[in-house]
KEVEX-711542 format. One record per residue (C-alpha): x, y, z; residue in one letter. Coordinates in steps of 0.5 Angstrom, whole numbers, plus 2048, in hexadecimal, padded with zeros to 3 digits. Example, Ala and Ser with C-alpha at 12.3 -4.5 7.8 and 13.67 -1.06 7.14 Angstrom:
8197F7810a/81B7FE80Es/
END
This chain:
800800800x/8028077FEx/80280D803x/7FC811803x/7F780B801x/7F980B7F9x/7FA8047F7x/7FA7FF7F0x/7F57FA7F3x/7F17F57F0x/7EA7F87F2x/7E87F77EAx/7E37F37E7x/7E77EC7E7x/7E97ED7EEx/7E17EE7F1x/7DE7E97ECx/7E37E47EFx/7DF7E67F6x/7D97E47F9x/7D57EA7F8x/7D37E9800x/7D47EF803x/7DB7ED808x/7DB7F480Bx/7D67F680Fx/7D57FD810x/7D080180Bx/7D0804804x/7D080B807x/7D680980Ex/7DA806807x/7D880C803x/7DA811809x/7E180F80Ax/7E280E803x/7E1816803x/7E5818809x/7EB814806x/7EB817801x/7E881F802x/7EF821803x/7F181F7FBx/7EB8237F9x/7EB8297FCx/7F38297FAx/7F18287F2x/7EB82D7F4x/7EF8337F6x/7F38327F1x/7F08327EBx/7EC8397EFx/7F483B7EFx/7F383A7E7x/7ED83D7E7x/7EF8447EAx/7F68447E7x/7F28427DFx/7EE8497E1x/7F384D7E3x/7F784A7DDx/7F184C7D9x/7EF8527DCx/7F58567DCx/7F78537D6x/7F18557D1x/7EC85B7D5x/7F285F7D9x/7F985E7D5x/7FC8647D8x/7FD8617DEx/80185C7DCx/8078627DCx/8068637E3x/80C85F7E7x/80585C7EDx/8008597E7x/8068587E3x/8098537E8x/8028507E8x/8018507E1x/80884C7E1x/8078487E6x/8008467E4x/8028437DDx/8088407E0x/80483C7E6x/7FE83B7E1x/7FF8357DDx/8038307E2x/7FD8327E6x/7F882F7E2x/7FD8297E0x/7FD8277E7x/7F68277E7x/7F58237E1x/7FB81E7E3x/7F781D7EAx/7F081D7E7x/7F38197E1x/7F58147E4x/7F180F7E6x/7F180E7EDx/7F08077F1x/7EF8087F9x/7F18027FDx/7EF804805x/7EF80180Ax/7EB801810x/7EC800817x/7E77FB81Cx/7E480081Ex/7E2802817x/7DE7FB817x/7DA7F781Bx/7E07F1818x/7E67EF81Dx/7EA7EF817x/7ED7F4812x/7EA7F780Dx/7EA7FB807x/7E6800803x/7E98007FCx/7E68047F6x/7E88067EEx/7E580D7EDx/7E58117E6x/7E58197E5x/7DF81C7E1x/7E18237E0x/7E98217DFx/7E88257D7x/7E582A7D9x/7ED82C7DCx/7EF82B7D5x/7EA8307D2x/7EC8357D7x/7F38357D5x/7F28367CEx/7ED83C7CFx/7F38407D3x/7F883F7CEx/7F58417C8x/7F28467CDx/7FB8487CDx/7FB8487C7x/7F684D7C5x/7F98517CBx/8018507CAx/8058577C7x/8088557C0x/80C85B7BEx/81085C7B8x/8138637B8x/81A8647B6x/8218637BAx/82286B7BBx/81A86A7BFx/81C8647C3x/81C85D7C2x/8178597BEx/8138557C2x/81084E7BEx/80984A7BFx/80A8457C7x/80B83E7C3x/80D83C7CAx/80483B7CAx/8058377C4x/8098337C9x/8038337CFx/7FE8327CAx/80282B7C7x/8028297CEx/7FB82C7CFx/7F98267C9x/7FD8217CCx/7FA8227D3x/7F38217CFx/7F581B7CBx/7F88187D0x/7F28197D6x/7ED8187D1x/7F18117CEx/7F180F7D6x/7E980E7D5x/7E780C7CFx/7DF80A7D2x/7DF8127D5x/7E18157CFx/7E08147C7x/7E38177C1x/7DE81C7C1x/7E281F7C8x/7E981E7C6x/7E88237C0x/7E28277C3x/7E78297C9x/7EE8277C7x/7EF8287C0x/7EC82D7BDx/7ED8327C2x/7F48307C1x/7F38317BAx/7F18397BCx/7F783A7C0x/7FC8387BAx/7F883C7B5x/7F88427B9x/7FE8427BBx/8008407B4x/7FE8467B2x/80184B7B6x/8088487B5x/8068497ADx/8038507AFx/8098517B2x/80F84F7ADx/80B8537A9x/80B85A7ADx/8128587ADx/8148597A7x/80F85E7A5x/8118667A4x/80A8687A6x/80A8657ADx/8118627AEx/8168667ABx/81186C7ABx/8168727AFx/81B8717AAx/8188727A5x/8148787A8x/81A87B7ABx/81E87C7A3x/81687E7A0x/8168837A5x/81D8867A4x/81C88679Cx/81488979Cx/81888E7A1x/81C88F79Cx/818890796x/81489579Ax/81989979Cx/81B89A794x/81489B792x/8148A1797x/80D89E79Ax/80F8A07A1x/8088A37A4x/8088A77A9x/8058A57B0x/7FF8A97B0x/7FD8A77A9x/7F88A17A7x/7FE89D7A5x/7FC8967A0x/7FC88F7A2x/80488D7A2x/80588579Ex/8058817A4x/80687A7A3x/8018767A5x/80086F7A1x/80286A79Cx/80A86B79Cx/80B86579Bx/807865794x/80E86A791x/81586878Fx/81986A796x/82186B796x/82586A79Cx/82887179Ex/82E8747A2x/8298767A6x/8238717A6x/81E86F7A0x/81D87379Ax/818873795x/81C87278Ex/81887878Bx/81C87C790x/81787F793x/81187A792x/80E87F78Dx/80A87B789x/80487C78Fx/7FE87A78Ax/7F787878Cx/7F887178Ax/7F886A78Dx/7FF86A78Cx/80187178Fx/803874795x/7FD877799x/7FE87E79Cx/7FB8827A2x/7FA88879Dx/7F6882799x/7F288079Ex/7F188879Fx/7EF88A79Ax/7E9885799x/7E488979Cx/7DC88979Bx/7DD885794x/7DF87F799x/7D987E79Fx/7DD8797A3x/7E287D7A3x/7E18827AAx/7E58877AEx/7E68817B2x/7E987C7AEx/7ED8817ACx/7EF8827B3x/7F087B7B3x/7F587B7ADx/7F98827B0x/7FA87E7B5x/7FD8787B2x/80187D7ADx/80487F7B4x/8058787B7x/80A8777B2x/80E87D7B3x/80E87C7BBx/8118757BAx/8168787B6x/81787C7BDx/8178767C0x/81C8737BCx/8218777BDx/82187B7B6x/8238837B7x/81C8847B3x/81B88B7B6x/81588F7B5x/81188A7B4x/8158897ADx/8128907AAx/8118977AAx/80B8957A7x/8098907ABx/8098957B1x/80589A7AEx/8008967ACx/8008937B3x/80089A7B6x/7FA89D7B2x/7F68977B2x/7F68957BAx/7F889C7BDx/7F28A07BDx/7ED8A27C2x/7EA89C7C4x/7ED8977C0x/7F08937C7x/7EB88E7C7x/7ED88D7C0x/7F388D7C1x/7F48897C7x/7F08837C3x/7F58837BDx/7FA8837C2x/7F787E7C6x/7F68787BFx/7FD87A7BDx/7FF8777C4x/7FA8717C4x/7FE86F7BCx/8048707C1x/80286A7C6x/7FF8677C1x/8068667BEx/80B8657C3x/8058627C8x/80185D7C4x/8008597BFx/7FB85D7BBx/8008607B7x/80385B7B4x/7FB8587B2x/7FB85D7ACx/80285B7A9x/7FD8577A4x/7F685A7A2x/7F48537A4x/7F68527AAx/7F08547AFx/7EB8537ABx/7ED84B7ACx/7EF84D7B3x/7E884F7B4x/7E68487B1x/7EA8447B5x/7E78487BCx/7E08477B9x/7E28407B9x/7E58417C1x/7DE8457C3x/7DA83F7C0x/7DE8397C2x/7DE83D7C9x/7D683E7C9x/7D58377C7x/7D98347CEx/7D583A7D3x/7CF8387D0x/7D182F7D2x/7D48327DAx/7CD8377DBx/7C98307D9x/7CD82B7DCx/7CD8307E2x/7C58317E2x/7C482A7E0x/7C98267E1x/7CA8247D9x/7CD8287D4x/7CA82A7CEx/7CC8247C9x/7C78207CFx/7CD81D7D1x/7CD81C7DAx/7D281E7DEx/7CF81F7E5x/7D18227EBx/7D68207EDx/7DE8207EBx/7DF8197EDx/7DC8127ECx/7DE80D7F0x/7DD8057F2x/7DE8037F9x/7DF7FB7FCx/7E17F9802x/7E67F5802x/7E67EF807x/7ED7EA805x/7EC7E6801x/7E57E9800x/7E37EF7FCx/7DA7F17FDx/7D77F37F7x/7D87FC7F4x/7D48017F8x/7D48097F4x/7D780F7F7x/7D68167F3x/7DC81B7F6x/7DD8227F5x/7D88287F2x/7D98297EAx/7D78307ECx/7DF8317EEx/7E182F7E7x/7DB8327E3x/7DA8397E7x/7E283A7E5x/7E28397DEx/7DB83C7DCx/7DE8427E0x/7E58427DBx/7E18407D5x/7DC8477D7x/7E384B7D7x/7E68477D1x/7E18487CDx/7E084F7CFx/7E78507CDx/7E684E7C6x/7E08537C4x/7E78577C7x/7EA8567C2x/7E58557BCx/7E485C7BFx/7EB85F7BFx/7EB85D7B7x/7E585F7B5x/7E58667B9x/7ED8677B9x/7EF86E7B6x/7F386A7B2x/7EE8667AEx/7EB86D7AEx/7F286F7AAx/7F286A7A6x/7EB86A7A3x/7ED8737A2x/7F387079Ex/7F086C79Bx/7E9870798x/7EF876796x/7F3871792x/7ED86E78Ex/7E6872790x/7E386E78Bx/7DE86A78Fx/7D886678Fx/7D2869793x/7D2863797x/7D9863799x/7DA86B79Ax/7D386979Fx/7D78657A3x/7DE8687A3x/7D986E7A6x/7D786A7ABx/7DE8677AEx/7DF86F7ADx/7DA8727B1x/7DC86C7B7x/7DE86E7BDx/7E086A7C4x/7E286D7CAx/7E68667CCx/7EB86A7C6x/7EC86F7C9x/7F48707CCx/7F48747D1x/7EF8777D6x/7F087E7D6x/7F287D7DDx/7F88827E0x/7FB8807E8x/7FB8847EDx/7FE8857F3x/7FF88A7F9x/80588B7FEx/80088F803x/7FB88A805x/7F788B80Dx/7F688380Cx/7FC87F80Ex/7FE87A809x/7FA87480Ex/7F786E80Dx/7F886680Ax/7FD868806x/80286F808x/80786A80Cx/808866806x/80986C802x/80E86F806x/812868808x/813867800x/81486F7FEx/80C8707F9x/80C8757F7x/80787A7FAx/8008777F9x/7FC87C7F3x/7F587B7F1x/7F387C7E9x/7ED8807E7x/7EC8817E0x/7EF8887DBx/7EA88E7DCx/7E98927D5x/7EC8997DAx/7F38947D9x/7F28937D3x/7F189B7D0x/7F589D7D5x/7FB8997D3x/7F989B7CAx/7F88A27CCx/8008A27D1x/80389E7CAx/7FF8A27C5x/8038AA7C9x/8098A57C9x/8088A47C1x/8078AB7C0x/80D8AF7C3x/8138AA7C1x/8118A37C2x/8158A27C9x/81289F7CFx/8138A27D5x/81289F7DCx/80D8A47E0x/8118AB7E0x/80F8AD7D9x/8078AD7DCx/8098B17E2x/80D8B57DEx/8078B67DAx/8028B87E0x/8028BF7E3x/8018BC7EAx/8078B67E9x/80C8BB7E8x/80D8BA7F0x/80D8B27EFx/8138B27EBx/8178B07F2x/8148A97F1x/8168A77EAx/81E8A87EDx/81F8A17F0x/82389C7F0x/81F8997EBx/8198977E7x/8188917EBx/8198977F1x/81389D7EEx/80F8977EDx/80F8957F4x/80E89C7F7x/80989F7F2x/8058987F3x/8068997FBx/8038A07FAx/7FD89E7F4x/7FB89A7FBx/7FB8A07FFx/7F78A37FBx/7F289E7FAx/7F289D801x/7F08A4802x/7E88A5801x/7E58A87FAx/7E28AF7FAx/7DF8AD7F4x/7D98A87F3x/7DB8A27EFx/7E289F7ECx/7E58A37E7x/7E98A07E1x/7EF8A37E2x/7EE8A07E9x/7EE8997E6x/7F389A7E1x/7F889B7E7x/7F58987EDx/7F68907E7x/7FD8927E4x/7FF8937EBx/7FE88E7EDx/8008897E7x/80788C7E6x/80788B7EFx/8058847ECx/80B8847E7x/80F8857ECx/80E87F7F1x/80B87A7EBx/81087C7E5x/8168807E8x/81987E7E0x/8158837DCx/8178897E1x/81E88D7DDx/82188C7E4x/8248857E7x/81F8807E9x/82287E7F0x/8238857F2x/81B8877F0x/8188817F3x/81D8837FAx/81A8897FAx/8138877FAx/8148837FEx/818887803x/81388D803x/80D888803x/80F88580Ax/81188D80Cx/80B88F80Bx/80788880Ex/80B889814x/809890814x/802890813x/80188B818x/7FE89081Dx/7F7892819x/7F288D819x/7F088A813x/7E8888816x/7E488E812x/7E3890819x/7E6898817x/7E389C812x/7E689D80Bx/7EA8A480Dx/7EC8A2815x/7EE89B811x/7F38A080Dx/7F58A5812x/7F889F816x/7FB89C80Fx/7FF8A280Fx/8008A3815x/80489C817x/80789C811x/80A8A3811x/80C8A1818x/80E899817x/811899810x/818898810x/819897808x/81C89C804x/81689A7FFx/810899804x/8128A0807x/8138A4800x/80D8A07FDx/8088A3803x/80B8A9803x/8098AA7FBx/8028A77FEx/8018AD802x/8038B27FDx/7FE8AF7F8x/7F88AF7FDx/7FA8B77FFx/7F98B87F6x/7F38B47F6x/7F08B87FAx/7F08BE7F7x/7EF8BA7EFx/7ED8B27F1x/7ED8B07EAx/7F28B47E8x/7F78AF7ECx/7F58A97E9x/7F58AC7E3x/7FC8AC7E4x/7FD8A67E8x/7F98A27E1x/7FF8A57DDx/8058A37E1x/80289C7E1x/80189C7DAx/80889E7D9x/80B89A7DEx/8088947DBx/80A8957D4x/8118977D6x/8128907D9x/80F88C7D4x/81488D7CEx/8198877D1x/81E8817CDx/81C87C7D2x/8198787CDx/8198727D2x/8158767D7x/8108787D2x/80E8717CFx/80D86E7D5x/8088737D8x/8048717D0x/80586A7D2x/80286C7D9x/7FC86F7D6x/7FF8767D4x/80087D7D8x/7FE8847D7x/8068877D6x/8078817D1x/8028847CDx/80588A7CDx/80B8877CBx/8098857C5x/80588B7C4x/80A88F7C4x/80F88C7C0x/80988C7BBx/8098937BCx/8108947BBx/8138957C2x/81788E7C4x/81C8917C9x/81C8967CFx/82089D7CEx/82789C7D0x/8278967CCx/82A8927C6x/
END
């Protein structure tokens, strides 16, 4: 006999029929049955938390891998992505190899366990009923992280390629060798019908899945429209520039400048040369620009197509800008010395177009799709689907056959779980083992006795679950296809390259057009905030474990108020208008007849120090109460940007001109002076808005110690004294400093820094950043 009970015996249908079928043992079924069940508990509650461990790690897979990708790049749900994907699979393994199995039971029982003298024995042969379901959930995560992995093709000075994960081709050989091997064990169990219906074919949908993204792959790889795009974009830029300059077409900044000929699609489709300084086209400049189905399609062509084409509306236009701008911006991000957006022109078509009077909402959105293109090209694999025009329409088939296939086994668990058969009327019960009982009195075995084990509940309710999430993910990405600015650009491409079109299909390339989808949608519109004069202290659950592991100072998110937005267009377009320069706030109060007097704040020790300083006085200032009834605009503005560039501060120290050790210390050093200091007011509400800033001011000018708490409450109590005589006026000023502030930090070379906020789900100052390079501003004065 082995430990724990398992054993080979001969409890079979030979040995039993060699036995009088008299009953040698004589306790009842139900005293056979319960000590049965309470040797073996242990072992099904061990397989039961294991497969809900599966469970749990599959969402978490499914989850953060299809819904919230983002957060993949954050170092806390990318360690539980990781280690879901690692742990997952030799967890259903061991399930299945434990289940798989099956398990023979020899028992013995004690005198006291029967009315005999004499040893006995229980023996049992007992045979899983949901074993393949295991299988089924193992396939459904790995073509799950198929959809979801990152295959990007870019070029070496972007970054390193990535290529499809064949390491689940492996799993999924595994997968199919643990279905066939389960399956061949119980051959009464499971016919032809389960072995290809939950083995076989679901293997064949992981292979032509994969299948494609490695060819979609190769493809973008060697293609001069995504691949080797900057390249070749960067040498089109210097010669289009070129032959601006010669024709005399610069335009001045406030004329209505016409569309410049960015690039957008099929490159590959003409004759490229290798260059000195990347890929040139073999016509010299790509001049043979025709509408055709062979030429190059341009920003100015799709420009020009007005009421003439009434698919094409301001925002598919938009949408184009912005993918004409995401290949210049991945010039940038490869290094090439593409400055000024390649072209005068370019800037100026820029500057006309979206530098108006309220155009900023129109502006942050082409903006905002040109970093989605980014994303998706250095973060997804939808980039590399439209290396071939083909590509996402079999994409979309093979998750229609995945949506189908899926729904078909949601519908088999709800009716085995309501009805305990499945939809093809094949029963399954209500249990997750069958087994048959003899007691055994040697040389003597009595005749079998039934025990049901387990709740198939606790293999059913998990896999309806992650068969829910998996099929949501697929209608995900049958959506990202469908409603992608990608396929919107395409389908534009397309229509100006051969707009003669049946009626039918221009309906239908109408309706993909008019296709919107907020799970498309990259970044939120959400900026951080933080504060260094907070009442509350930093309590609860979580304070100790960030001060322990030195987190950064806890922030909150809100979305970006439209005050922000036409404050930051108004400070750029005043920038734009003198000479181009950017300036960090001195400027605003220089301006204004009142700042003149403030000037003595902008002479610190750095941008990080007049960051902290006019923070803590912005602070002040809000704490004092309003003479006026309602939030004004410019309070807004400057109150937000505050508070973002305090969060820059602590969350993004990299992006600041100053070195990033030196502004997170000081943050850290003021923020803790100034807990320390405000320890003394209460933070209960128990003092009205006036007294509670009367005893703000009054602990803090006599308990602060930095140098920059100090300076930061001083200017607080200067503008509370102007804001006295003119409120409005302050924080008119106050909205102008910030807006110049963050616009003078935006400009940065940290490329790094910038594609892993993308990555994250974006921020405001990298929008700014690329903004303003579009704008033709890519550095801070006193800079190369």
């Amino acid at each position: 006999m082995m430990d724990g009970g398992n054993v080979t015996t001969n409890c079979t249908t030979t040995g039993v029929g060699q036995c009088s079928p008299t009953m040698f043992c004589s306790i009842t079924d139900d005293i056979i049955q319960r000590t049965f069940q309470k040797r073996i508990a242990g072992h099904i509650w061990w397989v039961n938390a294991l497969v809900l461990a599966g469970g749990i790690l599959a969402g978490v897979i499914v989850v953060i891998g299809a819904f919230r990708q983002q957060y993949r790049h954050h170092p806390i749900t990318r360690f539980l992505f990781l280690g879901a994907t690692t742990l997952f699979l030799p967890i259903i393994s061991s399930v299945i190899s434990t289940v798989g199995v099956q398990p023979d039971y020899l028992i013995p029982l004690t005198s006291d366990s029967s009315s005999g003298s004499d040893l006995s024995a229980l023996g049992a042969i007992c045979r899983p009923t949901h074993s393949a379901a295991l299988i089924v959930w193992a396939f459904i995560v790995q073509i799950v992280m198929i959809n979801t992995s990152t295959v990007v093709s870019v070029e070496d000075r972007e970054g390193q390629s990535k290529g499809p994960p064949f390491e689940l081709l492996v799993q999924g050989l595994w997968t199919l060798y643990l279905g066939v091997s389960l399956i061949k064990q119980y051959p009464h169990q499971f016919s032809v019908k389960d072995l290809l219906f939950d083995s076989v074919l679901p293997f064949g949908l992981l292979f032509a899945k994969l299948t494609l993204k490695y060819y979609a792959f190769e493809k973008a790889r060697k293609s001069f429209a995504l691949g080797r795009n900057p390249g070749l974009v960067f040498v089109y830029m210097l010669q289009l520039r070129a032959r601006v300059a010669n024709q005399n077409c610069e335009r001045r900044i406030s004329e209505e400048a016409s569309p410049p000929q960015l690039l957008l699609m099929r490159e590959d489709e003409q004759q490229v040369e290798q260059h000195p300084c990347g890929y040139a086209f073999k016509d010299g400049l790509g001049t043979k620009l025709v509408n055709n189905s062979t030429g190059l399609v341009t920003m100015d062509m799709v420009w020009q197509l007005d009421s003439m084409v009434p698919i094409i509306t301001p925002q598919l236009k938009d949408i184009c800008l912005s993918f004409a701008l995401f290949k210049l911006l991945r010039c940038r991000f490869a290094r090439y010395k593409l400055v000024h957006s390649g072209s005068h022109e370019t800037i100026a078509f820029f500057r006309s177009l979206f530098l108006k009077v309220g155009e900023h909402d129109r502006v942050f959105s082409v903006i905002m799709d040109e970093l989605s293109f980014v994303h998706d090209c250095y973060f997804s694999s939808l980039s590399t689907s439209y290396s071939k025009w083909w590509v996402p329409i079999v994409s979309i088939i093979l998750s229609l056959w995945s949506i189908g296939y899926w729904t078909v086994f949601v519908a088999s668990i709800i009716s085995i779980i309501l009805t305990g058969t499945d939809i093809w009327g094949i029963k399954y019960g209500r249990n997750q083992l069958l087994c048959k009982l003899w007691c055994i009195k040697q040389p003597m075995v009595s005749g079998p006795s039934d025990a049901h084990m387990g709740k198939s509940l606790l293999d059913m309710v998990p896999l309806l679950l992650v068969l829910v999430l998996a099929v949501t993910a697929e209608v995900r990405d049958t959506a990202s296809y469908i409603c992608s600015n990608w396929t919107k650009v395409a389908l534009v491409c397309s229509h100006v390259a051969s707009p003669q079109r049946p009626l039918c299909v221009q309906k239908w390339v109408s309706l993909l057009l008019q296709c919107r989808c907020k799970l498309m949608k990259h970044w939120d519109e959400r900026m951080g905030q933080c504060s260094v004069l907070v009442l509350s202290p930093r309590t609860g659950t979580l304070a100790p474990l960030r001060r322990l592991l030195h987190l950064p100072d806890k922030e909150w998110k809100l979305k970006v108020p439209a005050a922000v937005k036409v404050s930051v267009i108004n400070s750029l377009r005043n920038s734009l208008n003198d000479d181009g320069r950017l300036r960090h706030g001195a400027e605003s109060l220089r301006r204004s007849q009142i700042g003149q007097s403030f000037l003595w704040a902008c002479n610190g020790k750095g941008t990080s120090y007049t960051i902290l300083l006019g923070h803590i006085a912005t602070c002040v200032l809000e704490m004092k109460p309003s003479y006026s009834s309602g939030t004004s605009d410019n309070k807004i503005a400057a109150t937000h940007l505050s508070r973002y560039c305090a969060y820059l501060m602590t969350w993004s120290p990299d992006l600041l001109p100053d070195s990033s050790s030196w502004s997170k210390s000081l943050y850290e050093e003021v923020k803790k002076d100034a807990e320390r200091a405000l320890a003394e007011v209460p933070a209960d509400g128990s003092l009205t808005p006036e007294d509670e800033y009367q005893q703000v001011v009054q602990v803090l000018s006599v308990n602060a110690k930095h140098e920059v708490l100090k300076n930061g409450v001083k200017l607080g109590e200067q503008l509370v004294l102007e804001m006295i005589k003119a409120e409005e006026a302050v924080w008119k000023l106050l909205a102008d400093f910030w807006s110049e502030m963050i616009l003078y930090i935006a400009p940065s070379d940290n490329l790094k820094e910038h594609s892993e906020a993308i990555a994250r789900g974006g921020e405001l100052i990298t929008l700014l950043w690329a903004l303003l390079f579009h704008a033709g501003i890519v550095n801070r004065p006193g800079e190369d």
